[in-house]
C-alpha positions in Angstrom: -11.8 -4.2 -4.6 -10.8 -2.7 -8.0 -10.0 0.8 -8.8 -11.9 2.6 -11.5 -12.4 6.1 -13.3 -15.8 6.8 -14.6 -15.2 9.6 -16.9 -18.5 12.4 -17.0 -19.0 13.7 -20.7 -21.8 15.3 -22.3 -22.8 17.3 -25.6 -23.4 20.5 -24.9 -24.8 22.1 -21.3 -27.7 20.3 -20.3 -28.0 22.4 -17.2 -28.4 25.2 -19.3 -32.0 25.0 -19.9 -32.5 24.0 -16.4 -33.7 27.2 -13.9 -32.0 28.1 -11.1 -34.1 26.1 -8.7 -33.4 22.9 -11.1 -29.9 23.9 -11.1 -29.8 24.0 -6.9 -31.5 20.4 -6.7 -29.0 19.2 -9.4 -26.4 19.8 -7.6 -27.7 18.5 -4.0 -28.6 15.0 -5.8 -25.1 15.1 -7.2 -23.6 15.8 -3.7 -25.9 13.3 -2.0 -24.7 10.5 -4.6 -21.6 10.9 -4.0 -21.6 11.5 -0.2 -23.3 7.5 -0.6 -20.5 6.3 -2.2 -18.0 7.9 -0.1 -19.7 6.4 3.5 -19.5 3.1 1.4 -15.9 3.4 1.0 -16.9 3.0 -2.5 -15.5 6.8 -3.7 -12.1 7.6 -4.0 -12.2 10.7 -5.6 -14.3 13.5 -7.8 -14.1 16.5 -9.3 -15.9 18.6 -11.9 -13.5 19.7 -14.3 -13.0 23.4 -16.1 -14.5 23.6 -19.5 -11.2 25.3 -21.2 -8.0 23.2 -21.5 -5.5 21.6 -24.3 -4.7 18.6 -25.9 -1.2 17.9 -27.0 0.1 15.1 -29.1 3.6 14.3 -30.4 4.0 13.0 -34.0 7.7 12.1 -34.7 9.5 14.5 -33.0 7.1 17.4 -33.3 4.5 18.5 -30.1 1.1 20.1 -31.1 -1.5 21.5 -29.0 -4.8 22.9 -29.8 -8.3 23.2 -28.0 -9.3 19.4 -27.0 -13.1 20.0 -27.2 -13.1 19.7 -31.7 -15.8 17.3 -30.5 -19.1 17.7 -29.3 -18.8 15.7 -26.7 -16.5 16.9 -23.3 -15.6 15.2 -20.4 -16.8 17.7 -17.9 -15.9 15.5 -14.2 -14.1 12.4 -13.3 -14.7 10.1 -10.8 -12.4 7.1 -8.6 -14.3 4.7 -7.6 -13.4 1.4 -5.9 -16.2 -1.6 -6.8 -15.6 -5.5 -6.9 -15.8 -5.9 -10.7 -16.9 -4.0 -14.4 -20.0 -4.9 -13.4 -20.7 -3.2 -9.7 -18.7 -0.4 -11.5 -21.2 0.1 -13.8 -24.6 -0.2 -11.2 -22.6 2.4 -9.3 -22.5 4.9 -12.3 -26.0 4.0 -13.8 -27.0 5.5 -10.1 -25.5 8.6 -11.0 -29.2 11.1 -10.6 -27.2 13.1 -13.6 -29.1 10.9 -15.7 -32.0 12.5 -14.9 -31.1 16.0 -15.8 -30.2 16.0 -19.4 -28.4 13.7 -21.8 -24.8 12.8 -19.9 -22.1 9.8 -20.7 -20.1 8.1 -17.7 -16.8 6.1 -19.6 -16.0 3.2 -17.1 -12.2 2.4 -17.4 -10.4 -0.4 -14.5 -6.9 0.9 -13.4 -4.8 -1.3 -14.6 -1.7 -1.9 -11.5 1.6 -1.9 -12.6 5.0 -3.0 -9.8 6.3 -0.4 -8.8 4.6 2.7 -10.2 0.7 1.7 -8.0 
């Protein structure tokens, strides 16, 4: 099995114009998907991640840092999945029931295994 991290992004709040009740089954369907993958031994990790953070980025020998959202687009949640190839990786994501409550991205990237730091 290979390691991968699916990366959540969306524009926007899509559970914002969802009510409260929406909101509740949102987030059981969520659970429930990942509880799946984790019985599968299929789900390494997951988290939802705070909307406020920084990027930084060094250009010669000067660090910035500013707000990383400039974008519409944030990566709200991460997950590390374990899957045979690019391919299982991505059934497992399309599955996410995200997809059904608003307009959401999932990035599928393999962890690449370098001696001696993996």
């Amino acid at each position: 099995m290979k390691e991968f991290m699916l990366f959540i992004s969306t524009e926007g709040d899509p559970m914002a114009s969802l009510s409260a009740a929406q909101k509740q089954q949102h987030v059981q369907k969520v659970g429930a998907y990942i509880k799946g993958l984790v019985e599968n031994g299929q789900m390494k990790a997951a988290q939802p991640l705070e909307m406020a953070g920084v990027k930084i980025s060094k250009k010669g020998s000067t660090f910035t840092d500013g707000p990383f959202n400039e974008s519409k687009e944030v990566i709200t949640g991460y997950y590390h999945i374990l899957a045979g190839d690019l391919d299982q990786a991505k059934e497992i994501a399309k599955a996410d029931p995200r997809f059904n409550d608003g307009h959401w991205t999932i990035e599928i990237r393999p962890i690449m295994k370098v001696e001696g730091i993996n």
